[in-house]
C-alpha positions in Angstrom: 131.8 214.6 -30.3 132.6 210.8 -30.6 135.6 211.4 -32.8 136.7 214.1 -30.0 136.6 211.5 -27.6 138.6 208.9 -29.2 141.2 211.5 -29.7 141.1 212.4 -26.0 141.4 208.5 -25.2 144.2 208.3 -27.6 146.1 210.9 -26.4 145.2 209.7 -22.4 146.3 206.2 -23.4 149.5 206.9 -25.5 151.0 209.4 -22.2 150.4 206.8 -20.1 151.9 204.2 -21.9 155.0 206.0 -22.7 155.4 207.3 -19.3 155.1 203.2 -17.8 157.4 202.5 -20.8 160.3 205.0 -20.0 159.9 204.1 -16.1 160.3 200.6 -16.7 163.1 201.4 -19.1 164.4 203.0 -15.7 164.4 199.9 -13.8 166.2 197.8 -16.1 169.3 197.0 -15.2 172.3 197.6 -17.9 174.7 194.6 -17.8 178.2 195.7 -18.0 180.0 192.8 -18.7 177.1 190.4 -20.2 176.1 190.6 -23.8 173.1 189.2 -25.4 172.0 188.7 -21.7 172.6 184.9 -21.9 173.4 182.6 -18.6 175.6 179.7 -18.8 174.6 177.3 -17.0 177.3 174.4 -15.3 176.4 171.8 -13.6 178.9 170.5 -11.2 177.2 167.2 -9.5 180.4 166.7 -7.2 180.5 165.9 -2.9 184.6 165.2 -2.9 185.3 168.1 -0.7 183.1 166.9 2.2 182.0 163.6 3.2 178.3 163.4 3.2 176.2 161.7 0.6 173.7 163.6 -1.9 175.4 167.0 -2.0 175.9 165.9 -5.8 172.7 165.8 -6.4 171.9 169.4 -5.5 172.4 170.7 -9.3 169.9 167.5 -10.7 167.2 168.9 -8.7 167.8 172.4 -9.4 167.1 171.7 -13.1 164.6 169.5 -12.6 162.5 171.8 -10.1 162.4 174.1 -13.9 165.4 176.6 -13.3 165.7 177.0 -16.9 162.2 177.6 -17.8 161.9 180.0 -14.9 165.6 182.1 -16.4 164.4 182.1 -20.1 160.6 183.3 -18.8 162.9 186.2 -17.3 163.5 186.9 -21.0 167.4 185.3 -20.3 168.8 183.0 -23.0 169.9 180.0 -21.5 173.0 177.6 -22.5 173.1 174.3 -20.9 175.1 171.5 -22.0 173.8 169.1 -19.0 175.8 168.1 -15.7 179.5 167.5 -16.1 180.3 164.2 -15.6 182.9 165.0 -12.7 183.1 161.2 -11.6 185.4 160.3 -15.0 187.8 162.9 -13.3 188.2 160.5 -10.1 191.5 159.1 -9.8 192.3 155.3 -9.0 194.4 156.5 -5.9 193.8 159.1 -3.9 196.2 159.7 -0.6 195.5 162.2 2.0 197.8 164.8 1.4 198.7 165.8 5.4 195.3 166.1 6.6 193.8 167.2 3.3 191.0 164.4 1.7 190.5 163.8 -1.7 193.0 166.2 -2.9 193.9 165.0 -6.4 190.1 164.3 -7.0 189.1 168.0 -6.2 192.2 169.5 -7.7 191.0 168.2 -10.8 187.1 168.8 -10.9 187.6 172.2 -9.7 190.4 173.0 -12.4 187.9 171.7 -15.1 185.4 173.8 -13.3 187.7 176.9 -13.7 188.6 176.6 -17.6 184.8 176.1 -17.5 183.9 179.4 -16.1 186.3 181.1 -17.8 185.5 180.2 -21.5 181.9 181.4 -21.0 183.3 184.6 -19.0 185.1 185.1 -22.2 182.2 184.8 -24.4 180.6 187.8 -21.9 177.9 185.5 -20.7 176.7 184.7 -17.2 178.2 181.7 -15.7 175.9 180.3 -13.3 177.6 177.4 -11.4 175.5 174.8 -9.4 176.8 172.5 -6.5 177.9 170.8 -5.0 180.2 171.7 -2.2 181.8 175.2 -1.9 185.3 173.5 -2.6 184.5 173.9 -6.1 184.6 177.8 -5.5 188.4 177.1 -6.1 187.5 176.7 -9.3 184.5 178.9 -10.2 186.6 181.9 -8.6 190.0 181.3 -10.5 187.6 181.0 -13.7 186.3 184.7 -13.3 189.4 185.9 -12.4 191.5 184.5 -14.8 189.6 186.8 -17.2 188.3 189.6 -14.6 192.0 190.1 -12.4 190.2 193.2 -10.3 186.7 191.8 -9.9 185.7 191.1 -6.1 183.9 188.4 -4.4 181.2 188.3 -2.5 180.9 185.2 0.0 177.7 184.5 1.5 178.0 181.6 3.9 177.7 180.6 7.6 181.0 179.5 7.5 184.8 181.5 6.4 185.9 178.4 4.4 189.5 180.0 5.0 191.3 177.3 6.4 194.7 176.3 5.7 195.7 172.7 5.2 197.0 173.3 8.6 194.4 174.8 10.4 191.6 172.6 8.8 190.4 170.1 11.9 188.3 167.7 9.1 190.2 167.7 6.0 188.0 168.9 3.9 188.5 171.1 1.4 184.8 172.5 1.1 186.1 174.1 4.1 189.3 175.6 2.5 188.7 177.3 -0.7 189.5 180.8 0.3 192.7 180.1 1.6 193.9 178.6 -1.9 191.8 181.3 -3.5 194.5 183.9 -1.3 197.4 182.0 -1.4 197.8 181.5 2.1 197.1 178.0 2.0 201.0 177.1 1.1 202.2 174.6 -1.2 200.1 171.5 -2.0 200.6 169.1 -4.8 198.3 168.5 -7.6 197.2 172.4 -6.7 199.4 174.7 -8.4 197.2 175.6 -11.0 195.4 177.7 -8.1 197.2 181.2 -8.7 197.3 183.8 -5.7 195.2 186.0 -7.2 192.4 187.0 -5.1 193.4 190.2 -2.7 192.5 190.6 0.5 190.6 193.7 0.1 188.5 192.3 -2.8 186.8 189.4 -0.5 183.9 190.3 1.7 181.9 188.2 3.6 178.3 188.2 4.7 176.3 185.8 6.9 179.0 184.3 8.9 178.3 182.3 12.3 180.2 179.4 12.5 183.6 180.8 12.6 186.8 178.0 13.7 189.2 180.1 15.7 191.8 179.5 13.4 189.7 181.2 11.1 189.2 184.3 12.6 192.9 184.8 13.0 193.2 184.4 9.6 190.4 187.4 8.7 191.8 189.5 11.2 195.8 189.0 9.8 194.7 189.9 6.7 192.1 192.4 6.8 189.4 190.8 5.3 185.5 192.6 5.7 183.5 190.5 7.0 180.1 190.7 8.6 178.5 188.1 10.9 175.1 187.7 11.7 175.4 190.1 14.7 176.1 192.5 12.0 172.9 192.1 10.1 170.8 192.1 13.4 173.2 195.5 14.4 172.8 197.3 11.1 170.0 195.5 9.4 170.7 193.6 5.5 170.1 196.6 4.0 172.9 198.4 5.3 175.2 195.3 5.5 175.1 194.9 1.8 175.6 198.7 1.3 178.8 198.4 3.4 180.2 195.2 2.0 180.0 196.7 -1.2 181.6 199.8 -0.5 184.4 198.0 0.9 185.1 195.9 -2.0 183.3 197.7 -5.0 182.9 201.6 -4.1 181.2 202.8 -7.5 180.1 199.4 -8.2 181.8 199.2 -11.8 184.3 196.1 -11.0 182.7 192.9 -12.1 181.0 190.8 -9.1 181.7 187.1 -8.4 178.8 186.0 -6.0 179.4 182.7 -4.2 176.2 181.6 -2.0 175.9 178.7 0.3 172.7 178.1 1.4 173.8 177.3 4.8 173.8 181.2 5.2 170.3 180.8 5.5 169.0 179.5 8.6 167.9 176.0 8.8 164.1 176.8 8.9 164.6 178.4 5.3 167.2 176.0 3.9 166.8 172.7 6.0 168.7 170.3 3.1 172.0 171.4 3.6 175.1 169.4 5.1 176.0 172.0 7.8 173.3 173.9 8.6 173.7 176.7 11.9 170.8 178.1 13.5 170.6 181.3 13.5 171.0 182.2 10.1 169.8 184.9 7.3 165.6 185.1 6.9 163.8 184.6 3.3 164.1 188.2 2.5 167.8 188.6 4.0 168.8 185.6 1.7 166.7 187.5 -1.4 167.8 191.2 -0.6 171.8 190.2 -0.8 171.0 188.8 -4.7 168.3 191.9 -5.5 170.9 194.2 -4.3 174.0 192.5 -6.6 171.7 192.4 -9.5 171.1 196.2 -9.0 175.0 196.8 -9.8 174.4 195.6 -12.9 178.4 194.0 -12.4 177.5 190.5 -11.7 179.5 188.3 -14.1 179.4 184.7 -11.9 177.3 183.2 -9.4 178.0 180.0 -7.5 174.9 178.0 -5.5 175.9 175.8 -3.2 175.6 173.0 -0.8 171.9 171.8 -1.4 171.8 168.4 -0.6 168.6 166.5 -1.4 169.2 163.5 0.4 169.7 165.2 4.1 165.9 165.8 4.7 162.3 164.8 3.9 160.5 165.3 0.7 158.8 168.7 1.8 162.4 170.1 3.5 164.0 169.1 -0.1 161.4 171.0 -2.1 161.8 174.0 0.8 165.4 174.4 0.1 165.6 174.3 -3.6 162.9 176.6 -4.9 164.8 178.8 -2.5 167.8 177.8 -4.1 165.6 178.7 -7.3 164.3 181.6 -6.2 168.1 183.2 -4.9 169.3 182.6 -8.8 166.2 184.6 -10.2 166.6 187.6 -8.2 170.7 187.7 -8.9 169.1 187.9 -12.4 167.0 190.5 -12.3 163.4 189.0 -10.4 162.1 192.0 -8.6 158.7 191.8 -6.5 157.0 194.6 -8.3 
């Protein structure tokens, strides 16, 4: 009798096992482009392409809030060579090029930044990029497409960052990487490096709100998918996501360059940020976009941007980079169940 009911257990226990083992085999998500599921790592402490103060210091916390424990808990091998020191790369003389600040100084960080990018693309790993300010998208983006030419990108931001050096009002160039991503920003010394290689109909957008007319003229010439926040209220994140991927990624098999700037969330999510808009995506909005890119299993670079410790008080910092935290686990496979 006892030696039935050990058998019965056994059997009972074994079933149940394998069935939980081959549904969780289910969830995993198969990395097409990533072997040896590793994640670079590159740290990009740099604030040239906007003017305020502790936006370098974004990536420093990151780390030192325990990103990496957190990635290789995830079972993720992690390569980190410590922050890059982008301040060697400053030059003694930097004149405005037309309106255009620090262009020499960003030219060169963000070219570094792509050869970065790229050599760990080529390795098949993860690159994980943290700011900083978005102008060093110039260079994360060039990096995965130098080796990915038909992978698409997905921009999550308040803001288009599509200004030309025309169009720009500040001079800034954390508000013009797309257009030197496009090649609609013309001619600009010290920037040639920056191919044309990003189409049009590879670039969507998600979060938008703070929108310079110029800006919109530009995404409407060109035919670029974006959705603003009255989109996500409209259709819901769910379905926003499902469209912008359809319009740049249809079966989901091109490789996935995800560029987030936390200002898409809103302010009461995110507060240390340098130009934070109300209105912006919730918690889960934020968290759903990265679940949902993971999913693809096509995700081959991931930018996180714009934190900026020294904007708020100690509890706002913490707020806004264990989200910051939190965003890069999910793109890497942190699911709530």
């Amino acid at each position: 009798m006892q030696a039935n009911f050990f058998f019965f257990f056994k059997q009972v226990f074994f079933q149940k096992y394998f069935f939980f083992l081959f549904f969780s085999l289910l969830k995993m998500t198969t990395y097409k482009y990533i072997e040896g599921k590793t994640v670079a790592i590159i740290g990009c402490p740099f604030s040239g392409g906007q003017p305020k103060e502790g936006v370098d210091e974004g990536p420093l916390k990151m780390i030192e809030y325990g990103l990496i424990p957190q990635l290789q808990e995830m079972g993720w091998g992690v390569e980190f060579d410590g922050h890059y020191r982008l301040t060697d790369l400053r030059p003694a003389k930097d004149p405005n090029i037309g309106k255009l600040k620090k262009p020499l100084y960003v030219s060169r960080v963000t070219h570094n930044v792509a050869k970065t990018v790229e050599s760990h693309l080529r390795r098949r790993q993860l690159a994980l990029t943290l700011g900083g300010d978005h102008s060093l998208a110039m260079g994360t983006v060039s990096g995965t497409l130098a080796v990915y030419p038909n992978a698409c990108l997905i921009w999550i931001d308040a803001h288009a960052d599509i200004n030309t050096p025309e169009s720009t009002d500040s001079g800034n160039l954390h508000g013009c990487p797309v257009s030197f991503l496009l090649g609609i920003a013309g001619k600009v010394p010290g920037f040639e490096w920056i191919k044309p290689i990003l189409k049009p109909e590879k670039l969507v957008y998600i979060g938008l709100r703070d929108v310079d007319p110029p800006e919109k003229i530009l995404l409407k010439k060109h035919g670029i998918k974006a959705f603003s926040m009255h989109d996500v209220d409209k259709y819901g994140i769910g379905k926003v996501v499902e469209m912008a991927l359809d319009a740049v990624n249809p079966d989901r098999s091109l490789p996935i360059h995800l560029s987030f700037d936390v200002d898409a969330l809103d302010p009461s999510v995110a507060p240390s940020t340098g130009t934070p808009v109300r209105g912006g995506l919730t918690f889960r909005e934020g968290h759903y976009i990265c679940e949902a890119v993971h999913e693809t299993g096509s995700l081959v670079a991931l930018d996180l941007m714009e934190v900026n410790p020294s904007l708020a008080d100690e509890a706002s910092v913490f707020q806004t980079v264990t989200v910051g935290c939190s965003l890069v686990r999910c793109c890497l496979g942190e699911t709530l169940l």
